[in-house]
LUMVEX-763236 format. One line per 8 residues: number of its first residue (from 1); their letters; for each residue x, y, z of N, C-alpha, C. Coordinates in Angstrom, 2 decimals, padded with zeros to 5 digits. Layout:
NUM	a	X,Y,Z,X,Y,Z,X,Y,Z; ...;
REM end
This chain:
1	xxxxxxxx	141.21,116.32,129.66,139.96,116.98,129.35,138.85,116.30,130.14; 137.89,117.15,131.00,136.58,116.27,131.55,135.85,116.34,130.64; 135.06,115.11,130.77,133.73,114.72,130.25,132.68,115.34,130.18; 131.65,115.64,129.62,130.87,116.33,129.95,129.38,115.83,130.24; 129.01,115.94,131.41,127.30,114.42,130.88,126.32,115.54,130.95; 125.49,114.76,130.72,123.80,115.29,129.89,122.46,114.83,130.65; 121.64,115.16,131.25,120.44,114.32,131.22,119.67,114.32,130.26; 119.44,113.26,129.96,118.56,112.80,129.16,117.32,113.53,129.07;
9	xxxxxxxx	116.47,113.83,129.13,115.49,114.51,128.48,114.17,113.63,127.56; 112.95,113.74,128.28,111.82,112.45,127.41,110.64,113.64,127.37; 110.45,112.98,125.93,109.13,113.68,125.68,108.32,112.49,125.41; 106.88,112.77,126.68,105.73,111.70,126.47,105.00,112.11,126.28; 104.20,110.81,125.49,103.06,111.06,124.73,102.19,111.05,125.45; 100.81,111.81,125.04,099.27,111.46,125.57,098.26,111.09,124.99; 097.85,109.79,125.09,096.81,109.31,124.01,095.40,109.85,125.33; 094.11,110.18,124.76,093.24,110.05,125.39,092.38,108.71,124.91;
17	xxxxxxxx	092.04,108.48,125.87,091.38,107.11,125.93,090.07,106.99,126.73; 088.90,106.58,126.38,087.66,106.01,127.02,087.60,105.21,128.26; 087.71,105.65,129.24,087.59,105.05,130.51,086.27,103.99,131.08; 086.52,102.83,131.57,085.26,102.88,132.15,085.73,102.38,133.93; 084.51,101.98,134.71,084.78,101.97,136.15,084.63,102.49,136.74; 085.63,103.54,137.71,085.38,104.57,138.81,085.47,105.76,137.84; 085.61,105.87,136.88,085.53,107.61,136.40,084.60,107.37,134.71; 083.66,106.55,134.73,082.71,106.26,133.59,082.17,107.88,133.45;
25	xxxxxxxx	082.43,108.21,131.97,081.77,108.68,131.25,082.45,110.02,131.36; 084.25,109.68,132.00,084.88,110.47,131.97,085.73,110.44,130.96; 086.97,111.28,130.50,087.71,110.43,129.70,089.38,110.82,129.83; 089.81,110.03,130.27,091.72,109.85,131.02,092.64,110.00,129.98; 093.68,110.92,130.47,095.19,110.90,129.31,095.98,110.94,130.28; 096.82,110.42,130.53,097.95,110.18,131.12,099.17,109.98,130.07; 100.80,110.32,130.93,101.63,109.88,130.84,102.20,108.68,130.66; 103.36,108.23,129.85,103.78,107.05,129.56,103.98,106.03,130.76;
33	xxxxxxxx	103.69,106.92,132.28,104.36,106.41,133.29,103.16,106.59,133.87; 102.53,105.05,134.14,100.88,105.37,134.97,101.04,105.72,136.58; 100.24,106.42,136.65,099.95,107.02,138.20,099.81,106.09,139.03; 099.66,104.97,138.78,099.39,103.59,139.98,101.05,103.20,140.09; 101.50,103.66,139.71,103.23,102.86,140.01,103.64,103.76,140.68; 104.88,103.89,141.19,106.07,104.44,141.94,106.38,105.72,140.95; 106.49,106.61,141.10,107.36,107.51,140.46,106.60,108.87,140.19; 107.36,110.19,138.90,106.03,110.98,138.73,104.98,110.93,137.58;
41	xxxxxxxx	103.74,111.47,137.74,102.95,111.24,136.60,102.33,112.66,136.52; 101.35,112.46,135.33,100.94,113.85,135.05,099.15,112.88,134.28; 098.51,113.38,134.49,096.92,113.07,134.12,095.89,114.11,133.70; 095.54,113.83,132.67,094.24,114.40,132.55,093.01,114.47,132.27; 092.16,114.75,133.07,091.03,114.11,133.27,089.50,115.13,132.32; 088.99,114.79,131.52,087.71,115.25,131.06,086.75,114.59,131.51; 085.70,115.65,132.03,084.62,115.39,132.59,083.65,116.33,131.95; 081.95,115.54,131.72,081.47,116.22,131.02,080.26,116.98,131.98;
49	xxxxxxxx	079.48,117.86,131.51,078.72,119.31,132.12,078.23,117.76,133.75; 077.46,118.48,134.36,076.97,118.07,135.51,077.19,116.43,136.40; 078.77,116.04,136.08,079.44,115.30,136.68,079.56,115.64,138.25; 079.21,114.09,138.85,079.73,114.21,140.46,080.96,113.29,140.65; 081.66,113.82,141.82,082.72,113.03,142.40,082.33,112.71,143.67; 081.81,111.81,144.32,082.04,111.56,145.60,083.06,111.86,146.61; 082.71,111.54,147.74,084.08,111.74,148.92,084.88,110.98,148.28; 086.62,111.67,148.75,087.35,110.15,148.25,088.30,111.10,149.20;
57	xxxxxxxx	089.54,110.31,148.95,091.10,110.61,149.32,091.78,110.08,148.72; 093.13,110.49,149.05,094.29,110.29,148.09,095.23,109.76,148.81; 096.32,109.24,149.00,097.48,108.59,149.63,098.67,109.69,149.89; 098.66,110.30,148.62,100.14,111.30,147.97,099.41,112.60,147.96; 100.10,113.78,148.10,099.67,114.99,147.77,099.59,115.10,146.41; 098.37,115.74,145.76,098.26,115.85,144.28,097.99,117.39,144.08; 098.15,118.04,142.93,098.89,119.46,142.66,097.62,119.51,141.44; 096.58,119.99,141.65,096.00,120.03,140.31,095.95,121.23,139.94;
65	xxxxxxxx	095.71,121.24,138.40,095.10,122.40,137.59,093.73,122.57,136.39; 093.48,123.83,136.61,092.12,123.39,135.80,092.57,124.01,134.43; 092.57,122.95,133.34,092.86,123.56,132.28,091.98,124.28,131.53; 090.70,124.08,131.10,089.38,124.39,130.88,088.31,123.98,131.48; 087.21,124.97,131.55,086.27,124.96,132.17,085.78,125.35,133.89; 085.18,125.00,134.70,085.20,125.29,136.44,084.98,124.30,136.85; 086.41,124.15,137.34,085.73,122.78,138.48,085.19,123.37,139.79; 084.42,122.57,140.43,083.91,123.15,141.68,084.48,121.87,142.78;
73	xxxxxxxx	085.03,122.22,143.85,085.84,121.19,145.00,085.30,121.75,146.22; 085.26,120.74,147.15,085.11,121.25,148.54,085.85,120.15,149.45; 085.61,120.31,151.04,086.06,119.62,151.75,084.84,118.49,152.46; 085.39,117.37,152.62,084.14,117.13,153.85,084.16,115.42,153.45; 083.25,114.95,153.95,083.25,113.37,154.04,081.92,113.00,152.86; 080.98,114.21,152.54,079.83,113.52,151.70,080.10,115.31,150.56; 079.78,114.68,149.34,079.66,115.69,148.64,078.63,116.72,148.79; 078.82,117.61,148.67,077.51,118.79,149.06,077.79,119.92,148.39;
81	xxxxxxxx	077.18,120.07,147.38,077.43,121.50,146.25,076.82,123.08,146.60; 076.70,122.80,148.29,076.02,123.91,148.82,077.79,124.36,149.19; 078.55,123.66,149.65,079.89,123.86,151.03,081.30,123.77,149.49; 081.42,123.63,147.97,082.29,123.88,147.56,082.66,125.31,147.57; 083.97,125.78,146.79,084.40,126.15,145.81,084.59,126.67,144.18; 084.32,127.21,143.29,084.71,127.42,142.11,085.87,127.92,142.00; 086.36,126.83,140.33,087.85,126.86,140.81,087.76,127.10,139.05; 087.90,128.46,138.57,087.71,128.31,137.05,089.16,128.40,136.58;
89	xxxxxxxx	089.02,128.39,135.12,090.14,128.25,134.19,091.68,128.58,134.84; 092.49,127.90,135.16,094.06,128.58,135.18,093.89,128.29,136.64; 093.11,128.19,137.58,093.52,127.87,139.06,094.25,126.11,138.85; 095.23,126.59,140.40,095.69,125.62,140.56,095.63,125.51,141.85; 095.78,124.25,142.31,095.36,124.04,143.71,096.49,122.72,144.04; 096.91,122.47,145.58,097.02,121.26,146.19,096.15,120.52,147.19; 095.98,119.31,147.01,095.16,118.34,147.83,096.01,118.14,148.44; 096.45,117.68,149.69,097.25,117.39,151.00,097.06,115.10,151.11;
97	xxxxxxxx	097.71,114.70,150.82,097.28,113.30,151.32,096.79,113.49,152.52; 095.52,112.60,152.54,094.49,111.50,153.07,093.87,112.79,153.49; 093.39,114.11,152.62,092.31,114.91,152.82,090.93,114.46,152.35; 089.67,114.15,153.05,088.40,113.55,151.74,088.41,115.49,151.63; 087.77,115.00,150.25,087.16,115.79,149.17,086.39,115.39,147.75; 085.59,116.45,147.77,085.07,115.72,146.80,084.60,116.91,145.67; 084.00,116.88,143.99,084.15,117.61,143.23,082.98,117.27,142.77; 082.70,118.09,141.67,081.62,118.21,140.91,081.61,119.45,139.48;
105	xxxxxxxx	081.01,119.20,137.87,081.24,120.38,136.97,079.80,120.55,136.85; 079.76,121.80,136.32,078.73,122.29,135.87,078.67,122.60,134.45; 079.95,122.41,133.88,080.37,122.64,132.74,081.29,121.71,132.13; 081.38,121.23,130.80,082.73,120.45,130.73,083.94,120.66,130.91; 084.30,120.07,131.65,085.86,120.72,132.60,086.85,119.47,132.39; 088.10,120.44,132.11,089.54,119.39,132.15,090.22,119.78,132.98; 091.03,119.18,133.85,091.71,119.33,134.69,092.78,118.67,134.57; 094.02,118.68,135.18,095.51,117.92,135.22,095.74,117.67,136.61;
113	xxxxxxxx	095.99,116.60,137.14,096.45,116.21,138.25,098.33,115.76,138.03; 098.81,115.99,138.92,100.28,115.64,138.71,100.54,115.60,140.16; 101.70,114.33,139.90,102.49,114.13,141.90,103.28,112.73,141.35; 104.01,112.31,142.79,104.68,111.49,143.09,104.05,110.12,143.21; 103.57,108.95,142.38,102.56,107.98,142.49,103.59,106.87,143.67; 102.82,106.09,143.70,101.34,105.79,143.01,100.36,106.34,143.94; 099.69,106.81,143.19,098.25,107.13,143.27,096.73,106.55,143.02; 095.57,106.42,144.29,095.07,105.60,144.27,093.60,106.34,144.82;
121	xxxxxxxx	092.50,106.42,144.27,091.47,106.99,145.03,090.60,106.22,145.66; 090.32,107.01,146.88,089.86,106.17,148.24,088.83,106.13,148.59; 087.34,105.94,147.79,086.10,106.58,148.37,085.38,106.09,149.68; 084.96,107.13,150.33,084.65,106.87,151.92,083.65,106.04,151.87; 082.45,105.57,150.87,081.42,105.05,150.22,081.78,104.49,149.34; 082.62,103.60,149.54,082.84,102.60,147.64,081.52,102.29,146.57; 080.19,102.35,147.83,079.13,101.42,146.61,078.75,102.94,145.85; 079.15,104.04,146.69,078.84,105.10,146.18,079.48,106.11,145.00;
129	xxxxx	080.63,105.78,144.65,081.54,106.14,143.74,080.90,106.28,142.32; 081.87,107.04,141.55,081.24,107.25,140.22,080.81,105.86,139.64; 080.13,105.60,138.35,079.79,107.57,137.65,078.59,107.92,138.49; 078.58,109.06,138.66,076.92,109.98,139.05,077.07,110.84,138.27; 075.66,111.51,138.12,075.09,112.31,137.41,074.07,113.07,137.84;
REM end
């Protein structure tokens, strides 16, 4: 008689938690498996009404989605809310590694980022990085 095998199968948790640093006054849930290590992760990020993101980049291609609210994204090296995007409820999008881009809400917006980590954001302006407002 053969054996029969199984994969295993994990269900992780998401605590949300109070951030502070590069995404102050945002607030992070991630997977049991943080996005700064090797492997995959899944994140989600709340941001509240008239949040900025600076230029940044990414290392890894990241796959986002907007779960609630509009995020607004564009391309370019300095943020400029003249040259985005609106990206409302249910869009999903990919970032390409080492694209700058940069974001901004007008509304309180959640979004999910998910990919292959680690993952690390790169701002073209470090002194310039969040939080803004």
């Amino acid at each position: 008689m053969r054996a029969l095998t199984t994969a295993a199968a994990a269900i992780l948790m998401i605590a949300v938690i109070s951030i502070t640093g590069s995404l102050a006054r945002a607030q992070e849930a991630q997977t049991a498996h943080p996005m700064t290590g090797p492997g995959p992760f899944t994140v989600r990020l709340k941001f509240p009404a008239n949040y900025k993101i600076p230029a940044h980049w990414h290392p890894i291609k990241v796959t986002v989605t907007v779960i609630s609210g509009t995020f607004h994204m564009g391309l370019g090296d300095t943020l400029d809310t003249e040259k985005g995007k609106a990206l409302p409820t249910g869009s999903i999008f990919e970032m390409p590694a080492k694209i700058h881009h940069f974001g901004w809400t007008t509304e309180e917006t959640i979004i999910q980022e998910h990919g292959i980590g680690p993952l690390s954001v790169n701002y073209l302006n470090p002194a310039g990085g969040p939080p803004h407002r």
